[in-house]
C-alpha positions in Angstrom: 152.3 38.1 47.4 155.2 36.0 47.1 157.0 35.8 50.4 160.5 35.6 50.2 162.8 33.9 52.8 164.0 36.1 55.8 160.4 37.7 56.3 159.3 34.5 59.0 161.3 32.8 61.3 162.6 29.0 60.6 160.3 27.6 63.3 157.2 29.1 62.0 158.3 28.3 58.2 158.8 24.9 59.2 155.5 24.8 60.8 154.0 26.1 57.8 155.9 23.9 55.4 154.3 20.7 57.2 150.5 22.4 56.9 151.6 22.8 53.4 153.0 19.7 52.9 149.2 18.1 54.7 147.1 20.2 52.6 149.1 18.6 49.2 148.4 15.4 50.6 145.1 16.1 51.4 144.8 17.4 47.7 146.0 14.4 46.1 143.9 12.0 47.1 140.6 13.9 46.3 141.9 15.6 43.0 142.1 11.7 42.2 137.7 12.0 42.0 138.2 15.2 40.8 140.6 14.0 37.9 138.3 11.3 36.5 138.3 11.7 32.5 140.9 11.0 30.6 140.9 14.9 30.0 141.2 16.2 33.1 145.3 15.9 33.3 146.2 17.7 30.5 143.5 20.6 31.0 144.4 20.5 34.7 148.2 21.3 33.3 147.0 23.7 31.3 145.4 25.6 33.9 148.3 25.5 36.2 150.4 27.0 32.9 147.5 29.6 32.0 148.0 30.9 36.1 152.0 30.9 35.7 151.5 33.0 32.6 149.0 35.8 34.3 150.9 36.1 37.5 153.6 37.8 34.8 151.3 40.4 34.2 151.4 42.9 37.1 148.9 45.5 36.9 148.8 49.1 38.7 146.6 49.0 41.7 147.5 52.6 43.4 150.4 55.0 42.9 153.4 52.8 42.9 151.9 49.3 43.9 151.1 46.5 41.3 149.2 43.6 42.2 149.0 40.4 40.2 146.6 37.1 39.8 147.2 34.6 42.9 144.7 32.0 41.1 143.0 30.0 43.6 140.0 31.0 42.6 140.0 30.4 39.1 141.7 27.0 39.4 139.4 25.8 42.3 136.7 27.3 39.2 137.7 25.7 36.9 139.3 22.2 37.6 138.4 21.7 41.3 139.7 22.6 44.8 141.5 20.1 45.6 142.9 20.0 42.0 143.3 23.7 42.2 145.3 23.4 45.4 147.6 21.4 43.5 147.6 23.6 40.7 149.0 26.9 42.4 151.4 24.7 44.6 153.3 23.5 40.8 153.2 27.1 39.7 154.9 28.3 43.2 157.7 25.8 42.8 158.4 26.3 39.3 158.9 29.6 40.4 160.5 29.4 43.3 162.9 27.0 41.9 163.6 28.3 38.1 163.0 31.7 38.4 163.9 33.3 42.3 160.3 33.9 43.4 159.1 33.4 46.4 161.7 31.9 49.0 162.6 28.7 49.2 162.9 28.4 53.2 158.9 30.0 52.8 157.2 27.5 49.9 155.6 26.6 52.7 154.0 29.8 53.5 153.6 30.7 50.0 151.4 27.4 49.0 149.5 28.0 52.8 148.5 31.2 51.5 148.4 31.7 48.4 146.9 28.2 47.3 145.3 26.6 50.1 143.8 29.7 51.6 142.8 31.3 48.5 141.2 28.2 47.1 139.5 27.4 49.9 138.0 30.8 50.7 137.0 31.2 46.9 135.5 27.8 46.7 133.0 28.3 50.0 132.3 31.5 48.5 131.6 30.7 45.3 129.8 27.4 46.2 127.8 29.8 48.4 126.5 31.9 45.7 125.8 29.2 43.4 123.4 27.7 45.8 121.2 30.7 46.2 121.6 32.2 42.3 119.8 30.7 39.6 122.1 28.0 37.8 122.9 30.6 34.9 126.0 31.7 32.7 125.5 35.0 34.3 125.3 33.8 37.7 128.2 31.5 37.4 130.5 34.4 36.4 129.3 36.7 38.8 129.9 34.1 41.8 133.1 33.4 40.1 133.6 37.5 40.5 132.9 37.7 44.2 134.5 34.6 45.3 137.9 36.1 43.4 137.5 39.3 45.3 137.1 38.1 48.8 140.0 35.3 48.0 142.2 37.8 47.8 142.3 39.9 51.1 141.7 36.6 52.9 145.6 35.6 51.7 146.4 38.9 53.4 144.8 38.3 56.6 146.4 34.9 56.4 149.8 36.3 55.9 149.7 38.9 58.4 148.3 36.3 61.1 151.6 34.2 60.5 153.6 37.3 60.1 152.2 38.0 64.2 153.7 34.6 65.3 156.3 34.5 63.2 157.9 37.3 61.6 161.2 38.3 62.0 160.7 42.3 62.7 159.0 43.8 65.2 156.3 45.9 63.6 152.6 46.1 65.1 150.1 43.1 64.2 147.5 46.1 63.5 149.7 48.3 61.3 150.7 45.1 59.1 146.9 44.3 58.9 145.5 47.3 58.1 148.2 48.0 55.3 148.0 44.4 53.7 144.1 44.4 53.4 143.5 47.5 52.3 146.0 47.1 49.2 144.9 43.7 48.5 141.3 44.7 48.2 142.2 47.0 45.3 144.4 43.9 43.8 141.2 41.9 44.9 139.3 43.8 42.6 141.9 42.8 39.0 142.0 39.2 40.4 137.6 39.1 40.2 137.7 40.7 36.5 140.8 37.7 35.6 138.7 35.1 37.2 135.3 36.8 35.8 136.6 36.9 32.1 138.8 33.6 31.9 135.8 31.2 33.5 132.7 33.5 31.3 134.8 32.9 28.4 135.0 29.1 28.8 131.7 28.8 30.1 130.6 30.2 26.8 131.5 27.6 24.7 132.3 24.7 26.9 130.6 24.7 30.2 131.4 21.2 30.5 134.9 21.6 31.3 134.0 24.1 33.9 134.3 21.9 37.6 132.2 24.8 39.2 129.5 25.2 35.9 128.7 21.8 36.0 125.1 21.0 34.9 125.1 24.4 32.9 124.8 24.2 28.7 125.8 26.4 26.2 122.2 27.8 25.0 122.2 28.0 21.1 122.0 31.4 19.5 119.5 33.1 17.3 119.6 36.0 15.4 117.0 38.1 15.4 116.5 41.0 13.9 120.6 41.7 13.6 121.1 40.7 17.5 122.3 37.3 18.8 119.3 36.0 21.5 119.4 32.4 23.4 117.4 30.3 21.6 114.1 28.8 23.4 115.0 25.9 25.9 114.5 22.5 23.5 113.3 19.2 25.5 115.6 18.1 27.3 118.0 14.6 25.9 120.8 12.3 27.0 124.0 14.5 26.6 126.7 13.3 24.4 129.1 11.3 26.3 131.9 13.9 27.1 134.1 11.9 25.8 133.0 12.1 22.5 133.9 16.0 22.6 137.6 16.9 21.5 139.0 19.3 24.2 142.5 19.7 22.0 141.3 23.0 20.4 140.2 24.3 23.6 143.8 22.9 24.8 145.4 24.4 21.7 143.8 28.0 22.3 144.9 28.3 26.0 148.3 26.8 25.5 148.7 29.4 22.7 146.9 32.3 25.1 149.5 31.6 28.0 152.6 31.4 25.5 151.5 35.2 24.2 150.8 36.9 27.6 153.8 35.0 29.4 156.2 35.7 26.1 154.4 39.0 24.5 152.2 41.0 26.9 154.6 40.4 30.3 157.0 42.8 28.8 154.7 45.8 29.5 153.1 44.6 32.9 154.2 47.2 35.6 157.2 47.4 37.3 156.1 48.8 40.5 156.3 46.6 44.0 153.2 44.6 44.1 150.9 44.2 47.8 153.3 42.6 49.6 156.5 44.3 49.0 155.1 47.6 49.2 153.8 47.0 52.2 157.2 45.7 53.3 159.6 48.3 52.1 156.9 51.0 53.9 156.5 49.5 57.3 159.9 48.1 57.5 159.2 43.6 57.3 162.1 43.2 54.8 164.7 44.3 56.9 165.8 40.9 57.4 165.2 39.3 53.6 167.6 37.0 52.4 168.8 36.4 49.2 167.2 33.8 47.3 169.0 30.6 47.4 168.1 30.0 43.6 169.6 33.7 42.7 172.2 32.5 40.5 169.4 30.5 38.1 169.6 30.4 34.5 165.8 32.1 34.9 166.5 34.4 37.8 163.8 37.5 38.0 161.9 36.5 34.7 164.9 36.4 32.4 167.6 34.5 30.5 170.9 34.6 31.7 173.2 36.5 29.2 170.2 37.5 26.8 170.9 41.3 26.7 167.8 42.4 25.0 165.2 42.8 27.8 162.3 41.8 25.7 163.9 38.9 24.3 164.9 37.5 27.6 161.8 38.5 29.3 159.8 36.7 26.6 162.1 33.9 26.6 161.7 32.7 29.9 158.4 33.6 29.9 157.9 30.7 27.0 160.0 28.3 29.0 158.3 28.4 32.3 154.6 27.8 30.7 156.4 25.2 28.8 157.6 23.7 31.8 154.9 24.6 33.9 152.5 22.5 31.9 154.7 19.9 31.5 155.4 19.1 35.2 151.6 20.1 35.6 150.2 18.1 33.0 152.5 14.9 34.6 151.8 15.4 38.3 147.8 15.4 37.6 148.7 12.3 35.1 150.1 10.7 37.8 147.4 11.2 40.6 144.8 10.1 38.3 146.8 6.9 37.1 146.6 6.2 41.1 142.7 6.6 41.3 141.2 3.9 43.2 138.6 2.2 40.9 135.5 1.0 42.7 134.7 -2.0 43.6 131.5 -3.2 41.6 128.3 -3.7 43.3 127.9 -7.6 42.7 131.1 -8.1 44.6 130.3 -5.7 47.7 127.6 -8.0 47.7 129.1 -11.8 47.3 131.4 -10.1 50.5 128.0 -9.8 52.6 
């Protein structure tokens, strides 16, 4: 859903480049309590690369249409939403700026949309459900399923709202509505089994890394007679601090999972339009696209400049924009927690009275 410059008008970019621009502020300062441990940075990075990685993989939605993750749910999931707001605004400028995606002119619309609506919708949602479903592994995925799902047409409605004020062709508010949802339910639908697998699959070995699984454990496994069972609940102890709990394999494995889908498994994603430009091309919103200002990039459309071999250069670039994704990722969250406030201690609040 990458909007590219040319489909809204420079007022109403502008406009939306300022909300942006609020929202990232907004984000900062609480993805400061959200970034706490010493952790949090690097995994928070890592997340941002892992997104970069599955937004290579277009899958095939309906006959000629792809859709592809948008991520706001899983990084609101998994780091936090003010983190995860963050999160999906570095992976729309590495790729606006490296690689030609998603205008330039429209970053503001793009992180409006596609991180600070989808995050937000995803995290009421899923917040939600978690209140009213028992505080299982189950549960958690399955709120982490539905909150995915509805994130996604909520972007559309979003887009085609500032399409209405602002778009540059004339074509009916209802037509552009109509067509955007109903293709980005079925993309909804891909997003909610990413978001489903990737948070189940950490939840199962470290819930404690999940921001939205917070409180859950991992129950210990028996086997009985050949099947694995959750063991009876044990008395309940002081955790380990969770600082005492290496996350650099988990780091390791993600790092290594985003490298292989981004270098390896990107090569056979689709190569149909996705949501957004199908519905363009079809009811006529792209009549007025620009070229993208970063065209002549090193990185332009997912590959290397003068690499002939498609699947080398495809793979190569892949590699280099999780590499650089979770290194500009990894040193923005750095950052913002290095400028957490501490708190003042109690005794002192007091001597002040």
């Amino acid at each position: 859903m990458h909007v590219p410059d040319g489909f809204i008008n420079a007022p109403v970019s502008a406009v939306a480049g300022v909300v942006a621009a609020g929202a990232v502020a907004v984000s900062l300062r609480g993805a400061r309590r959200e970034l706490g441990g010493e952790r949090a940075a690097p995994l928070a990075g890592l997340v941002a690369a892992f997104i970069f990685a599955v937004q290579m993989l277009n899958f095939p939605v309906a006959a000629g249409t792809s859709g592809h993750l948008l991520g706001g749910a899983l990084a609101a999931i998994l780091v936090g939403p003010w983190t995860g707001v963050l999160c999906i605004a570095v992976v729309l400028l590495m790729q606006g700026i490296l690689f030609a995606d998603g205008g330039l002119t429209a970053l503001g619309v793009n992180i409006t949309v596609m991180g600070v609506v989808t995050t937000v919708v995803a995290y009421v949602v899923f917040r939600g459900l978690t209140r009213v479903l028992p505080r299982t592994r189950r549960s958690t995925t399955v709120a982490s399923f539905v909150a995915a799902l509805v994130s996604v047409p909520a972007a559309a409605v979003a887009f085609t709202l500032v399409y209405a004020v602002g778009g540059t062709t004339d074509v009916p508010f209802v037509k552009v509505l109509t067509a955007m949802v109903g293709v980005h339910v079925l993309i909804g639908i891909g997003e909610a089994a990413i978001t489903a697998l990737t948070v189940g699959a950490v939840i199962a070995v470290r819930p404690d890394l999940v921001h939205g699984a917070r409180g859950l454990a991992a129950p210990l496994k028996l086997r009985v007679d050949g099947e694995l069972v959750d063991a009876p609940a044990a008395p309940a102890s002081p955790p380990a601090p969770a600082a005492a709990r290496s996350t650099r394999k988990v780091w390791a494995t993600g790092l290594a999972a985003a490298l292989v889908l981004a270098g390896v498994v990107s090569f056979y994603a689709s190569a149909n339009p996705d949501g957004l430009e199908k519905v363009a091309a079809d009811k006529g919103i792209d009549e007025k696209v620009q070229e993208h200002d970063a065209a002549g990039s090193p990185l332009a459309d997912y590959g290397v400049k003068d690499v002939s071999d498609a699947r080398v250069s495809g793979g190569l670039a892949g590699v280099i924009g999780v590499g650089v994704t979770v290194a500009v990722g990894s040193g923005v969250f750095w950052a913002v927690r290095r400028r957490r406030t501490p708190e003042a201690p109690h005794s002192r609040t007091t001597e002040s009275v």
